[in-house]
C-alpha positions, 0 to 999 in steps of 0.5 A: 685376236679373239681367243677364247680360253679353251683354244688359246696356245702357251706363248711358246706353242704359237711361236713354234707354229709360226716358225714352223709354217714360216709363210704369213700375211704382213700387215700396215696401216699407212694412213689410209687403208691398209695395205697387205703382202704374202711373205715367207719368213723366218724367226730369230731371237735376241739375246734378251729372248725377243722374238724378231720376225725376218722376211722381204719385199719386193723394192716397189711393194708398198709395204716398204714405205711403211717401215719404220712407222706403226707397228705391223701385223704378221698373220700366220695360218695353218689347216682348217677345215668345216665341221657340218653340225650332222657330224655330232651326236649331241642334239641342237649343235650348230656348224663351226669352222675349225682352224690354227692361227697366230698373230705376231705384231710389233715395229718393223726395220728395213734391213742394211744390205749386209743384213740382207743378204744373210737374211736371204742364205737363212731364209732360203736354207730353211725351206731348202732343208725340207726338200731334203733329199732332193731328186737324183742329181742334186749334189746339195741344197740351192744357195745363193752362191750357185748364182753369179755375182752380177745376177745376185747383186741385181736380185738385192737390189730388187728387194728389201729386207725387213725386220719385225721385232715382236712386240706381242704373240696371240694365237687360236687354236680352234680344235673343238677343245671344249666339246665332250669327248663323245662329240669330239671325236665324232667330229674328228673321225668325220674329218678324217674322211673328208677328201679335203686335205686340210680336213684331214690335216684338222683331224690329225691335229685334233687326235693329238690334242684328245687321244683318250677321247679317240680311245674312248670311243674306240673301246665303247664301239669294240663293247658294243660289237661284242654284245651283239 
């Protein structure tokens, strides 16, 4: 991944933005083209602290037949939105596309059937967690027990899990870091007006990178309706 210093994240931060998103493109090589599905996922760490990247696939994705072989790319993305060069007070800028990306790449494993099925209660538990509190009537989050046992066998036997374990950790988070603090809260206050909701996910994400430059600009403005 290309990353240029001023939107490069720690190690930490891109491994907590993919765990948060927890939803990315896995990507293969298998000798001829390259071969991509969209997958959610969940992360766990080994005892040494390694990464490891946890999801499944339908049996008959192409993907499965890759297990075991080169190393796969898991690219993970968040908001992102355009930025109109009109938007900025300085002169001669030019448009740009803000966004939040990580790429994790290393080896992958097909899962065992015992693997598997807590790969299933894990993975399922953390997106059932979000919902909370569901709607009226709902006693609890859904698991894999609320199934019967001949339907839930059936459903195993219909995927794979597989196991990424973490070899590397890129990320960009392109948030205009290194525009001045006028331009860049130009920018953001015009995301934040924009009907996109990634526009405005963008804009949020900016104000929690640069406060004082919001701030800034908030106290230049409320200066010059002062003297007016």
């Amino acid at each position: 991944m290309y990353t240029p210093p001023p939107f490069r994240p720690d190690r930490a931060a891109s491994l907590a933005f993919a765990e948060a998103r927890g939803f990315g493109l896995a990507c293969a090589w298998d000798g001829g083209k390259p071969i991509a599905s969209a997958l959610p996922f969940y992360l766990s760490y080994a005892d040494d602290g390694t990464p490891r990247a946890l999801f499944h696939a339908a049996r008959h994705n192409p993907l499965v037949k890759l297990a075991g072989g080169a190393l796969w790319l898991l690219a993970v993305t968040g908001a992102d939105a355009y930025v109109s060069a009109d938007w900025y007070v300085s002169p001669d800028q030019v448009p740009t596309w803000l966004y939040q990306a990580v790429h994790l790449t290393g080896p992958v494993r097909a899962l065992s059937g015992a693997e598997l099925a807590v790969l299933i209660d894990v993975l399922t538990a953390k997106f059932e967690d979000r919902l909370s509190p569901k709607r009226p009537g709902t006693s609890s989050n859904w698991t894999s027990g609320k199934m019967t046992a001949a339907r839930l066998d059936a459903m195993k036997k219909a995927i794979v899990g597989l196991e990424m374990t973490v070899e590397e950790v890129e990320g960009s988070f392109k948030l205009n870091q290194h525009k001045s603090e006028t331009d860049f809260a130009a920018v953001g206050n015009a995301l934040a007006l924009q009907a996109e909701a990634g526009a405005r996910q963008i804009a949020a994400l900016m104000r929690e990178v640069r406060p004082e430059a919001f701030a800034t600009t908030q106290t230049e403005m409320t200066t010059l309706q002062g003297g007016v």
